[in-house]
N, C-alpha and C positions, 0 to 999 in steps of 0.2 A: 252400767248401761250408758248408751252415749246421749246425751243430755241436749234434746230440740227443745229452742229456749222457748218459754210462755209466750204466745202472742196475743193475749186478751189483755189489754195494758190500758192502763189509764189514760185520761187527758194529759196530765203534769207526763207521767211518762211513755211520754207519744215515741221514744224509741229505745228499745228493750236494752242495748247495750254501745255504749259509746266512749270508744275508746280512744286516748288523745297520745300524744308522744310524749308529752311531758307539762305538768302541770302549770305552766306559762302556755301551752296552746291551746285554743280551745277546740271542745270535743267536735270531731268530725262525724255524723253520724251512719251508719255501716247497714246496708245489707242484713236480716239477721243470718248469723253464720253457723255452719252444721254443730261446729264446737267452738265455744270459745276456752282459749286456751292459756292458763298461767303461764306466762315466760317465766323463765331463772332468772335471778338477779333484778326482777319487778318488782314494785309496790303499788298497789292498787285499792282504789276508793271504790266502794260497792255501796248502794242506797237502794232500799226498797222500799216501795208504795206505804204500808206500812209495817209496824214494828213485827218481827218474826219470830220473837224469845222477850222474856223476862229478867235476860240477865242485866247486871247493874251496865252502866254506862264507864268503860274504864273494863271494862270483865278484858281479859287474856284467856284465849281458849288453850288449856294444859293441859287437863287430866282428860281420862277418856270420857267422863259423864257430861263435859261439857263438853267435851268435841262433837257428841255424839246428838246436842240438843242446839249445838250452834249453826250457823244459816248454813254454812260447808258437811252437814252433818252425812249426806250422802255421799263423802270422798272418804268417811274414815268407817265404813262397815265391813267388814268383811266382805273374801272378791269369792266371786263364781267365773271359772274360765272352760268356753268352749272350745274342746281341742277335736275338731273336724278332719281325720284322717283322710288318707289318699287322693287329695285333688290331683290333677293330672294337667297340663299347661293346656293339654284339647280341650277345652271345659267341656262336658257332657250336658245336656239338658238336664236332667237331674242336677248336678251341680249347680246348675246356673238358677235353678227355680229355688235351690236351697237360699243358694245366696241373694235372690232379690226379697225373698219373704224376709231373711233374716235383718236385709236392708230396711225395708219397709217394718219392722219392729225394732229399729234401731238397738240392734244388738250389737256387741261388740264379740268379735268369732277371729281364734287363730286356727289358719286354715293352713293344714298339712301338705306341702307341696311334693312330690318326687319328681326331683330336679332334671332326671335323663329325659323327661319327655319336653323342658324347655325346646331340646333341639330338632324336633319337627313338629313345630307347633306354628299355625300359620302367623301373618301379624295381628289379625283380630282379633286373637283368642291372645296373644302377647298382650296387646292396648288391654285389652280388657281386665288382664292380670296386675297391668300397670293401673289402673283406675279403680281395683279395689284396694289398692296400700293408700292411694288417695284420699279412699271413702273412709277408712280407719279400723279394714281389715289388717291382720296382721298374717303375712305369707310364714310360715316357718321350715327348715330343713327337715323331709320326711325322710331322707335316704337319697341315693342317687338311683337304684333299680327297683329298690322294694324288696327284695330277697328274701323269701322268708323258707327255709326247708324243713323238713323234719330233725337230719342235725345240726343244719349250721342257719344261720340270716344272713344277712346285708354285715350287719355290726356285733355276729355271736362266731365264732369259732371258726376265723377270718384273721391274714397278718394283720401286725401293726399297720406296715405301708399300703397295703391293700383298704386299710378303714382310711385312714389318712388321705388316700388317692381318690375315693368316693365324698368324703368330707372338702376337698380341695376346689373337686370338678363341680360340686352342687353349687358351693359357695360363687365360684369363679359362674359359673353358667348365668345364675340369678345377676350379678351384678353387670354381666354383657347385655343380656339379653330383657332384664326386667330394670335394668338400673338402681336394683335393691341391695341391701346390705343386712343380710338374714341375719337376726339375733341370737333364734329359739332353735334349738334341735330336739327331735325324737325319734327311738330307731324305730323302724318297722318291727310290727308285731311286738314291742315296748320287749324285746329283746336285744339285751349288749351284755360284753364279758369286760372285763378289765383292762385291754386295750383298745378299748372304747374311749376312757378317762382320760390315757394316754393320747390317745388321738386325738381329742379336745384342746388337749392343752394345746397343740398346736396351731389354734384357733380362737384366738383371745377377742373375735368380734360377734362369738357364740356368746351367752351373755345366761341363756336360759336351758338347762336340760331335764325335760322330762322322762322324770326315769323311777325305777324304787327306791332310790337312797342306798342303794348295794355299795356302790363305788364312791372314793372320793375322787372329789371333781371340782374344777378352780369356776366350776360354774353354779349358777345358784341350782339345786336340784328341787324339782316341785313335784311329789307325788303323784301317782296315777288314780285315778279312783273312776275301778267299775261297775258304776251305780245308772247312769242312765239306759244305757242297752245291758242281754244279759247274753248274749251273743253279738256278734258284727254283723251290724247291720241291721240286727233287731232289738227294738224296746221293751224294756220291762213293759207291767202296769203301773198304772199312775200310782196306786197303793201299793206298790212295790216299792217305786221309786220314792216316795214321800217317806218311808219307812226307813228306807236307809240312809236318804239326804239326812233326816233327823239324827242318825247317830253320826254323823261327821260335825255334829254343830258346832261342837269347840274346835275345827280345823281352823284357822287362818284364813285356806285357801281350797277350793271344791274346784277339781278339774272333771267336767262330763266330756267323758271319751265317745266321739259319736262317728258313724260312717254313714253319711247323708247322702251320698251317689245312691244307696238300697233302699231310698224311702220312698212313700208315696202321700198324697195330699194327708189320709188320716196319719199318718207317722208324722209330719210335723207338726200338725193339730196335738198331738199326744206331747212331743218335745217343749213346745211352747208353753201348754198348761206347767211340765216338769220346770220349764226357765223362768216362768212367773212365780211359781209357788217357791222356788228358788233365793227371790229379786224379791217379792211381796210377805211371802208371809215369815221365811225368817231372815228378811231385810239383809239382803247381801248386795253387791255390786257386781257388774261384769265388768271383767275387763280382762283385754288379751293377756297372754304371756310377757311380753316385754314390757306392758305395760304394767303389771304388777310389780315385774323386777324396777323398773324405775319408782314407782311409788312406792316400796318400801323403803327406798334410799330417802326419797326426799321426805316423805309424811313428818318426819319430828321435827325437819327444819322449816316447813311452811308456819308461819304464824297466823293467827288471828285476834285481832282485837277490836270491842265492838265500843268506837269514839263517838257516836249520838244514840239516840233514842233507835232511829232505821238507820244507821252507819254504821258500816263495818271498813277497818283496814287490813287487808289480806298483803302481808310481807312475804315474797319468794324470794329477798336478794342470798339468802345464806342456800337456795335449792339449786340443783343440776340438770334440772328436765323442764320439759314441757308437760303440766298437765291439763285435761280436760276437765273445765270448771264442770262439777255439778253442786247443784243448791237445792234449796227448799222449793217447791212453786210459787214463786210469786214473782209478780214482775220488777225489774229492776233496773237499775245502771250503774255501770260499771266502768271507769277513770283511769288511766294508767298515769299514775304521779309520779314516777320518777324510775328512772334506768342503771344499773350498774352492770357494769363490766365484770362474767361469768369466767371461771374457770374451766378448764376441762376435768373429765370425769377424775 
């Protein structure tokens, strides 16, 4: 979940997070900001009001029991990803109500694009598309038409160059016209055959594909799971849904497959109990698709070590990404001590 920082903050920390360039400058104090975000190749000083844990002074967080009880403890639980089919570059009312409520509960949502309707989409509904990658939605490839038939799809029993040629035109559209660099794909109707894979591979800036694990694929594959709706478009019951989320709990990763253009005010009332009881009761995290993909890269090389009583040092110089801090709730601040020079992926 995307992490709006505490604002009830002490006297002493009269500003929640203050970040410096390097520990000869001193801290400039910020705005507080939607996220704040771990660079690669940082080291940073984090101090909170008071002590947040028990562990000794000198503790190195390793194993997963102390990860899980350390100030960072909300970055290492299990993820929950919302994969929101069929947006459409017109944004529809609907769409757009999904996406401000989703805003206003700071959730993090990757949101299914089908790329052919970039091309007559006016510019406000463009800006707009461009100002949720901002916000820290995640757009991903849904297809170029959507195709879905009784024998064939978009990406089922279709050439090689004809998937290739939809795969090419999404990617290329999005980065003309939305200035993005799509990570995540998924076919329409979570049907593809074997020249699917193929297709893929000619697209090494594909990073995430949601799929069943049928095919092999140079991309990371994250299962579908359909548990929140039991149809498109329509929601289980909440004791439906609780029922089943519970037997996924040794998964890793929980994707709810949702198609939010079909709702109405009680359908998101009904999603959001499913997204809290999700997040709350069996303590999992959101976070989009390429977000997960980067944080499983990086999670064993972030370090933690906790150098006072309320001091922690969080090491990213061995990590590759950006991630979004989240912490315990309490107020804090937070020092960037020193910079190194990142490689690429």
């Amino acid at each position: 979940m995307k992490r709006r920082p505490n604002l009830t903050l002490s006297v002493w920390f009269g500003t929640l997070a203050l970040i410096s360039s390097s520990c000869e400058t001193p801290s400039q104090p910020l705005d507080p900001p939607r996220q704040i975000l771990l660079q690669p190749g940082t080291v940073y000083r984090m101090v909170f009001g008071t002590a947040v844990d028990k562990f000794d002074i000198g503790t190195l967080f390793e194993d997963s029991v102390q990860l899980y009880l350390s100030p960072l403890a909300p970055m290492y639980r299990k993820s929950v990803i919302i994969k929101a089919d069929d947006l459409r570059a017109r944004v529809s009312p609907n769409w757009r109500r999904f996406i401000n409520w989703a805003e206003d509960r700071s959730y993090s949502v990757g949101l299914g694009l089908i790329c052919n309707s970039l091309a007559i989409a006016p510019d406000s509904d463009i800006d707009y598309l461009k100002a949720l990658d901002r916000w820290g939605f995640e757009l991903w490839l849904h297809g170029w038409d959507h195709e879905i038939g009784e024998e064939t799809a978009e990406f089922q029993g279709h050439s090689l160059a004809r998937q290739k040629r939809h795969i090419n035109a999404s990617l290329s559209w999005a980065e003309r016209k939305l200035g993005i660099t799509l990570t995540t794909f998924g076919a329409p109707g979570n049907r593809s055959d074997r020249a699917t894979a193929l297709a893929l591979q000619s697209s090494p800036q594909l990073k995430v594909w949601f799929d069943s694990g049928t095919a092999r694929s140079v991309q990371d594959v994250i299962g579908i799971d359909w548990i929140a709706e039991s149809t498109t478009g329509r929601l289980r019951s909440f004791e439906d849904y609780t029922e089943r989320v519970t037997n996924l709990s040794e998964n890793d990763v929980i994707v709810l497959q949702i198609h939010p253009a079909e709702w109405n005010d009680s359908d998101l009332g009904l999603f959001g109990r499913m997204v809290d009881h999700s997040v709350h009761s069996l303590e999992r995290r959101l976070m989009t698709p390429y977000g997960y993909y980067r944080w499983r890269r990086d999670r064993s090389a972030l370090t933690i070590e906790k150098v006072g009583e309320r001091e922690y040092r969080i090491d990213c110089t061995a990590t590759r990404f950006a991630h979004g801090l989240e912490t315990v709730e309490e107020p804090f601040l937070l020092e960037e001590m020193s910079h190194a020079k990142v490689l690429g992926e």
